[in-house]
ZAMARGU-4260 file (C-alpha; in steps of 0.2 Angstrom, whole numbers, plus 5000, padded with zeros to 4 digits):
<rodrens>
0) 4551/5060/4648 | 4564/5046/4650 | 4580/5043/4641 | 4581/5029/4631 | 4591/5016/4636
5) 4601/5002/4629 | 4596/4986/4629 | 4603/4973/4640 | 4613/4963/4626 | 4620/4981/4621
10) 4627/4981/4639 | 4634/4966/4641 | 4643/4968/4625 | 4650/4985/4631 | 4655/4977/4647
15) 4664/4964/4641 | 4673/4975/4630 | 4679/4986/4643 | 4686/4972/4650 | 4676/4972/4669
20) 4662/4965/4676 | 4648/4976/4686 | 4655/4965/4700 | 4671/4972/4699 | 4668/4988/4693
25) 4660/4989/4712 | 4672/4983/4720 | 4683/4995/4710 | 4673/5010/4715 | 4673/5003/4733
30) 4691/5003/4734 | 4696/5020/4727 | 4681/5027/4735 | 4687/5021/4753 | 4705/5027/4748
35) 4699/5044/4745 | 4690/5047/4759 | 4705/5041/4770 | 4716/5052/4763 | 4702/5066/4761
40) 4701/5064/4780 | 4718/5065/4783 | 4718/5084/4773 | 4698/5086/4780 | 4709/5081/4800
45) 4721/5095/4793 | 4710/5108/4790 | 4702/5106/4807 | 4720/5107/4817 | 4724/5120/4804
50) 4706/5130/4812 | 4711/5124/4827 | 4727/5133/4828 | 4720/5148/4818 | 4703/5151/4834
55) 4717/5151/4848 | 4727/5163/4838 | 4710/5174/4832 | 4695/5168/4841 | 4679/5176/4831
60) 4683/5193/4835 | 4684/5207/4822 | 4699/5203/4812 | 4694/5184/4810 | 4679/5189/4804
65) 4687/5201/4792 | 4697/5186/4785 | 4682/5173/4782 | 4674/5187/4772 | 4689/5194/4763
70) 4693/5173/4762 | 4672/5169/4755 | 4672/5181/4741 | 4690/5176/4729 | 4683/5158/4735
75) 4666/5163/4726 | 4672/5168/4712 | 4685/5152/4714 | 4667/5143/4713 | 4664/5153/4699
80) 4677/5149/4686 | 4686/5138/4693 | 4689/5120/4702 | 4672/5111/4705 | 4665/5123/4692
85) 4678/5120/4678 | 4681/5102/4682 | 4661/5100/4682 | 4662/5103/4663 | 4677/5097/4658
90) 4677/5080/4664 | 4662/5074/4653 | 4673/5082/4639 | 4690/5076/4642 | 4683/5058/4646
95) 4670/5056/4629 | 4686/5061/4621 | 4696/5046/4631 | 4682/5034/4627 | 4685/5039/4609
100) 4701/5034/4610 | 4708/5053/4604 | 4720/5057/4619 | 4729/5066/4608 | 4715/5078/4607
105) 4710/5078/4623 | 4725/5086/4630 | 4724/5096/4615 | 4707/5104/4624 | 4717/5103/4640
110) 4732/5114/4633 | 4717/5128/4627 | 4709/5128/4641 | 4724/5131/4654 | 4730/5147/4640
115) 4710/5155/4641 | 4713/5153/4659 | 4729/5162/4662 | 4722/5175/4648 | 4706/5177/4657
120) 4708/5175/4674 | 4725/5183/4676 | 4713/5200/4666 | 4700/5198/4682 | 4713/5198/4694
125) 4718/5214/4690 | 4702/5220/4688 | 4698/5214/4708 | 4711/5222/4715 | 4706/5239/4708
130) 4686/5235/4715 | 4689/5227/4730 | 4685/5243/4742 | 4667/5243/4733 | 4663/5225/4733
135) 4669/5222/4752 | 4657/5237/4756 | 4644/5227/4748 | 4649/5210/4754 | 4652/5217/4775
140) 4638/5230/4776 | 4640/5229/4795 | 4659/5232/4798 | 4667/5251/4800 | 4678/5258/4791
145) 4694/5250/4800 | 4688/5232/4799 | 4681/5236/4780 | 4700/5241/4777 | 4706/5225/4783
150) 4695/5217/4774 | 4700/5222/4757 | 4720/5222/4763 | 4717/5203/4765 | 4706/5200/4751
155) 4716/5208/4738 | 4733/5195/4744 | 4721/5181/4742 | 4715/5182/4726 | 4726/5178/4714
160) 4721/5162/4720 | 4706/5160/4710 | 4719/5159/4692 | 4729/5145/4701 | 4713/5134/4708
165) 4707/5136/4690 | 4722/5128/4683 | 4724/5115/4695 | 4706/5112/4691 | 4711/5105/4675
170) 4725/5095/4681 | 4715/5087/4692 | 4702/5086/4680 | 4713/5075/4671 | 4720/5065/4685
175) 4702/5061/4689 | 4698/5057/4671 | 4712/5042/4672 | 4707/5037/4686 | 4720/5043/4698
180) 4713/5050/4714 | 4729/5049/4727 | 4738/5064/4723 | 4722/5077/4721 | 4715/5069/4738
185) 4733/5074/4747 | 4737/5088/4740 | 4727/5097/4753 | 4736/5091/4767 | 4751/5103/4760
190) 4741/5118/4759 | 4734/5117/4777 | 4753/5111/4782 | 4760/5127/4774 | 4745/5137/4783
195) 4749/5132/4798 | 4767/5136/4794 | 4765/5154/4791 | 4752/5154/4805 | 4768/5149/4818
200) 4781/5159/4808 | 4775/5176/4800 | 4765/5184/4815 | 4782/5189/4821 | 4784/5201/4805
205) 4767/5212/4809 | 4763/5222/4823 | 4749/5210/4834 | 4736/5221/4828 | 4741/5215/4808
210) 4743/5196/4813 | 4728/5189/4803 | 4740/5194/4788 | 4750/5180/4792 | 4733/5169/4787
215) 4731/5177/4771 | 4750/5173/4763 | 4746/5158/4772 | 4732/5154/4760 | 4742/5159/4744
220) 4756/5149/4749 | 4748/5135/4750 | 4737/5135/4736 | 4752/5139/4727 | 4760/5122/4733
225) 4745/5113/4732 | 4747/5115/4710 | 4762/5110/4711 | 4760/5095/4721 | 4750/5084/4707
230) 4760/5091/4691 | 4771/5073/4692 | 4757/5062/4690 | 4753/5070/4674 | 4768/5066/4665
235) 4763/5047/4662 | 4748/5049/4655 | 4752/5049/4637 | 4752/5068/4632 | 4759/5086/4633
240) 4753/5103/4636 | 4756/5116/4623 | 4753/5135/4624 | 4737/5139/4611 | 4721/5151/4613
245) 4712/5139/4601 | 4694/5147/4605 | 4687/5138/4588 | 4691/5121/4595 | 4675/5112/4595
250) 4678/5104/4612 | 4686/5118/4620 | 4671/5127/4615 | 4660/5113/4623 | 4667/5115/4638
255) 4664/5133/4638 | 4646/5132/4630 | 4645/5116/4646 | 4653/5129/4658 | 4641/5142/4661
260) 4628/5132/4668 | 4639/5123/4678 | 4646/5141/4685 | 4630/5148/4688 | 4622/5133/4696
265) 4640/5133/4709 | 4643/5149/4710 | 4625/5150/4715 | 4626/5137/4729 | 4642/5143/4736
270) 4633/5161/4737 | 4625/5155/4751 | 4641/5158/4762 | 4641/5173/4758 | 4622/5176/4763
275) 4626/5170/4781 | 4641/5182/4782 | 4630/5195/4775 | 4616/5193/4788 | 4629/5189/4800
280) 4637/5204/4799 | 4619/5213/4805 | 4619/5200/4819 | 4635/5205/4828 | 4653/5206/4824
285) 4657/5190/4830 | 4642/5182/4820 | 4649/5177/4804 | 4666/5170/4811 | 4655/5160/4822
290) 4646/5153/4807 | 4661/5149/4796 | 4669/5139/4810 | 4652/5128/4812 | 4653/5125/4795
295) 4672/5120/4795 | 4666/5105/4808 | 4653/5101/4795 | 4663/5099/4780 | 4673/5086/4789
300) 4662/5072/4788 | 4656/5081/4770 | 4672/5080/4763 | 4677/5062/4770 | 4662/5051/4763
305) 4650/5063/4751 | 4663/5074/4743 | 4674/5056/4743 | 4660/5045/4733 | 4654/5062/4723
310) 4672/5063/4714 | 4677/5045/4713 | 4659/5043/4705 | 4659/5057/4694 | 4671/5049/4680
315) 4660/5032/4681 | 4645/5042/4677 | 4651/5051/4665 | 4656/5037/4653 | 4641/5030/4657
320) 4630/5044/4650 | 4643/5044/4635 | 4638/5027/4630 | 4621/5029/4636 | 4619/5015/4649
325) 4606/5025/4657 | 4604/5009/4670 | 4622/5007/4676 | 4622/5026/4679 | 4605/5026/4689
330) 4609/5011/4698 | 4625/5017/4702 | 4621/5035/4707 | 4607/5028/4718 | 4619/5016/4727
335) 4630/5032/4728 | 4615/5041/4738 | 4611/5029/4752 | 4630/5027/4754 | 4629/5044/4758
340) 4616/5044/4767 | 4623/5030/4778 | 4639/5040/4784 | 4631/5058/4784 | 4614/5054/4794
345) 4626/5048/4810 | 4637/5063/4806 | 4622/5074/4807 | 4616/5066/4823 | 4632/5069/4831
350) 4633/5086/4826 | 4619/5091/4835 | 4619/5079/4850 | 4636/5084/4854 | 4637/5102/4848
355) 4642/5110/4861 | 4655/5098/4871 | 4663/5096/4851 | 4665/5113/4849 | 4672/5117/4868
360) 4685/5104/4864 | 4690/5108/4848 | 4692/5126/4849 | 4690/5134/4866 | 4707/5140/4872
365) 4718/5155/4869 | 4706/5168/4862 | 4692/5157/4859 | 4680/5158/4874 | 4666/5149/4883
370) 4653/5165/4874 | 4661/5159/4857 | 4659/5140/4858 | 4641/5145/4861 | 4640/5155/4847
375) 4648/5140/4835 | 4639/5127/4845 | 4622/5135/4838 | 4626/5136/4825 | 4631/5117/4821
380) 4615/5111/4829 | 4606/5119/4814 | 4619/5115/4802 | 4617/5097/4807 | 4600/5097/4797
385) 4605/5099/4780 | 4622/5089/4780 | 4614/5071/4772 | 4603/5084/4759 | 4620/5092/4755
390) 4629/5077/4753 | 4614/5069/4740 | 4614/5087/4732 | 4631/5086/4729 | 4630/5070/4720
395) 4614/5073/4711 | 4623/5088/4703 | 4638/5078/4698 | 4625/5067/4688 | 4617/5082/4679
400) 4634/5088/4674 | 4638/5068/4668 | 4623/5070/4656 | 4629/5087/4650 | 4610/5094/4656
405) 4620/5108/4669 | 4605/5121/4666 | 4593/5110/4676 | 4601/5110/4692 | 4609/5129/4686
410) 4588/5135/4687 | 4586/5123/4704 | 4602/5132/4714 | 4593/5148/4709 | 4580/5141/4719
415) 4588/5137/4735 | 4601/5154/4734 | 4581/5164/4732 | 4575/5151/4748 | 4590/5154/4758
420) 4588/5173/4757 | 4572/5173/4761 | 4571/5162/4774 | 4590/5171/4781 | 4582/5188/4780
425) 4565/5184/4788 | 4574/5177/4803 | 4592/5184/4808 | 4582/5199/4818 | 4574/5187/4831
430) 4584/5171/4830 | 4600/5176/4824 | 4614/5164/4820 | 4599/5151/4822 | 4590/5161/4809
435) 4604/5165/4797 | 4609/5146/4796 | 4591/5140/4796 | 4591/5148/4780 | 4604/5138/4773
440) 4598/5122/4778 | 4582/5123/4770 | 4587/5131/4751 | 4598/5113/4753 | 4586/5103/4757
445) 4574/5110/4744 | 4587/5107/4730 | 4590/5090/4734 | 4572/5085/4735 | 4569/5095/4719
450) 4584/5087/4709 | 4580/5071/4715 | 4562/5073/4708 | 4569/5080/4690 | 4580/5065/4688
455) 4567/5054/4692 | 4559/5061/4677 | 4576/5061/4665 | 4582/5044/4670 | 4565/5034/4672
460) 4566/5033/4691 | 4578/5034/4705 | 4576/5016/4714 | 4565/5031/4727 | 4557/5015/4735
465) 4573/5007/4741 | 4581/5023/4746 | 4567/5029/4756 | 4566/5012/4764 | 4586/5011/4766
470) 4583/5029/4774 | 4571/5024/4788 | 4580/5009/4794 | 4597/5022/4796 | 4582/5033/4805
475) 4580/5021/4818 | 4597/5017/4818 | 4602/5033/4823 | 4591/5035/4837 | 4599/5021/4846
480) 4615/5032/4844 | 4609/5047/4849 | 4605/5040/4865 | 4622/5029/4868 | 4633/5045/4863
485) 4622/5058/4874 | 4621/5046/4888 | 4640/5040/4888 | 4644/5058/4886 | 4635/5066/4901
490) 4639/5051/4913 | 4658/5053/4909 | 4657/5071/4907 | 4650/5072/4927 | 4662/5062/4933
495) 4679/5065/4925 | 4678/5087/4922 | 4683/5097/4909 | 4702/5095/4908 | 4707/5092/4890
500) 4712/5075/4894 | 4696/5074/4902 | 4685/5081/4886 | 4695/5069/4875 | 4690/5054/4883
505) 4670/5059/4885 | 4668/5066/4868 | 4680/5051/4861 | 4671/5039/4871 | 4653/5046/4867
510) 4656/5044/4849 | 4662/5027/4848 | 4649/5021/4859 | 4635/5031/4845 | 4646/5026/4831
515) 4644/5006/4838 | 4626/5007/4842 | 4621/5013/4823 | 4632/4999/4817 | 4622/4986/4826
520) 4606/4996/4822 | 4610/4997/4803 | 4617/4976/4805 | 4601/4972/4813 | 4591/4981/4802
525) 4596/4974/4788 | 4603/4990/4776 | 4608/4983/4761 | 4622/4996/4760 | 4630/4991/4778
530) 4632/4973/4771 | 4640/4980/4754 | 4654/4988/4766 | 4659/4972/4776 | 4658/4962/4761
535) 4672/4974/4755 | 4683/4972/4769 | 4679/4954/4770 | 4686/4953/4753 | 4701/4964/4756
540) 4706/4954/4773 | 4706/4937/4761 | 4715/4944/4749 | 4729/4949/4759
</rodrens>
């Protein structure tokens, strides 16, 4: 059944209260969403030096694997309890409260949130460190005894970040809430600088055998600066922090009550990490390293443009469901998706067009060789498939969450974590890292298709026509790139070699030459959504 929505007097009159027109509310969401992704690609460019660095220091042997499973499972139950999860509830909170005009109370909801944190958190890390040994049995079923050991070593140093990312997931919370993007889309730039800081410095403390430790304190050290780094930009917006474990607060309670779909329905989706490091672990040793540094390619362009519109979105669909102008938020969350899917189809098609020379370029050297780009490379072609479905998902969840309905998409992420086993488990033995990620790919894709079809029901449709038809056009636009960027790649790969000066230019060349034939393709075509993004920096140009 639909949601009832407001009539178009009722809108206008809201509209014009707040001060702003739908026109430049767009062009306000343009902006910050363009600001955020540049500087989420600068942190996103980052990480990927920060891997870089990390595969010629490890390559995707034993104790690299060790790290990414002893690094998936405190990042799980991060997931869990903390960042997106806790920031999923509270947002809605926190900004119904700032629409009410009762800041006061809103931080009030804040302060109680951060004490339960510290109470409850700090409690489970405790607990952690005393089952580590049995939950890293369970989680690496295919390591011996020395690797298992390592794996619990590491583990047990990075935890503690799951209490500090749950606190900063208030913080940022807020930040987000006001409106203020530029300090919670940096601050990750610090923490892979420090990574990579304690990756050049602190090897030299550890016998070679012990180096990945020097990854581990790494992590913790970043994430430690990576609070810290935002806590200035809280002091002008109008309110304090005070110590209280208020649990009777109504809010506070409404964030709790809010937050255990939201957990779930995460926790759920980012439990599929570690089902590929599961399976991997039967594959070969080298398998689930393999994996995660595929996925670390693919959360580039994830976190540059979906992640980007996703969390600059989030706050505007959120006070949209608070007063329940059911079209705005439609309309805007439909725009969000074929914006999406503009940037994160090309991405996909590169992705698996240029797997393998990305992948050699990027990470082969030092300990990372020609059998391990292989291995990645596999592994990215198949990833490639479900990075516009992931990108949707995301967004689509971010909307659930905006209407306070978490447990729909809680029960739909139980869905694709039972697909992605399934499908994992019937196919790691003949395919394997294929098979493992193939898994992955389609539990996304069936969420996405599967939340799009609920909200089409809660909201009264999802403007399905024009996306579809927005969709199509990029299709064909993308075929034209996949045939300028493989061509332009072989030809120059032939004739200069496969010096890194040499890869630079074939791959750099290959993908500007893709990146200008889909833009010609998607001008020609006519995609509403192309147009929306040179009407932006025509407007930006004239006002300068």
């Amino acid at each position: 059944m639909a949601v009832d929505q407001p009539t178009a007097a009722v809108v206008a009159e809201r509209a014009a209260a707040a001060g702003e027109t739908p026109a430049n509310r767009g062009r306000r969401l343009a902006l910050s969403t363009a600001f955020f992704s540049f500087a989420t690609g600068i942190s996103r460019v980052a990480g990927l030096a920060r891997e870089i660095y990390a595969a010629s220091l490890f390559g995707v042997k034993g104790p690299m694997s060790a790290f990414t499973i002893a690094f998936q499972v405190p990042n799980l139950i991060r997931a869990l309890f903390a960042d997106a999860a806790l920031q999923g509830a509270f947002v809605p909170v926190f900004t119904e409260l700032l629409e009410k005009n009762r800041k006061r109370e809103a931080f009030k909801v804040a302060s109680g949130l951060v004490s339960l944190i510290f109470l409850i958190l700090g409690s489970l890390t405790i607990v952690y460190w005393l089952a580590a040994p049995l939950l890293m049995k369970l989680a690496a079923p295919g390591f011996g005894p020395v690797l298992r050991d390592l794996t619990v070593s590491l583990s047990r140093i990075m935890f503690p970040i799951v209490l500090i990312m749950a606190v900063q997931g208030v913080f940022v919370g807020m930040l987000n809430s006001f409106e203020r993007f530029g300090a919670p889309a940096f601050a990750p730039v610090l923490w892979n600088g420090v990574i990579i800081a304690a990756l050049a410095v602190l090897p030299g403390l550890y016998d070679p055998s012990k180096h990945i430790y020097a990854y581990a304190w790494g992590v913790l050290g970043g994430t430690v600066v990576q609070l810290l780094f935002p806590m200035p930009w809280l002091r002008g917006l109008g309110g304090r922090f005070t110590l209280e474990f208020n649990w009777r607060n109504p809010y506070v309670r409404k964030v709790l009550k809010l937050m255990l779909p939201v957990t779930i329905a995460l926790g759920l989706i980012n439990f599929s990490l570690l089902i590929n490091s599961f399976f991997g672990t039967l594959v070969s040793s080298q398998a689930p390293a393999a994996i995660d540094k595929a996925f670390r390619i693919y959360m580039l362009p994830q976190g540059i443009f979906s992640v980007a519109i996703a969390t600059i979105l989030f706050p505007t669909l959120a006070r949209f469901a608070a007063r329940r102008e059911y079209v705005n938020l439609r309309n805007t969350m439909a725009n969000g998706m074929r914006q999406i899917c503009l940037t994160l189809i090309p991405s996909a098609a590169f992705m698996a067009v240029l797997a393998h020379p990305i992948t050699r370029l990027i990470y082969q050297r030092g300990q990372f060789n020609a059998h391990a780009t292989s291995l990645v490379s596999e592994a990215m072609v198949v990833w490639a498939f479900s990075l516009p479905a992931q990108g949707v998902s995301l967004l689509l969840s971010r909307t659930f969450f905006s209407l306070q309905r978490p447990w729909l998409t809680t029960a739909l992420a139980g869905g694709n974590l039972v697909v992605n086993a399934v499908v994992a488990l019937a196919l790691y033995s003949p395919f394997g890292v294929t098979g493992v990620v193939l898994g992955t790919v389609a539990g996304t894709v069936g969420m996405a298709l599967a939340q799009a079809a609920v909200l089409r029901v809660r909201l009264g449709g999802i403007d399905a026509a024009r996306t579809l038809d927005a969709i199509l056009r990029m299709l064909v636009a993308t075929a034209a790139l996949c045939a300028a960027a493989y061509a332009v790649w072989w030809g120059l790969d032939h004739e200069l070699g496969r010096a890194l000066w040499a890869q630079c230019v074939s791959v750099g060349l290959a993908i500007a030459a893709g990146t200008a034939a889909y833009a010609a393709g998607v001008w020609i075509l006519r995609v509403p959504e192309a147009r929306q993004i040179r009407a932006l920096v025509a407007g930006r140009l004239r006002s300068s």
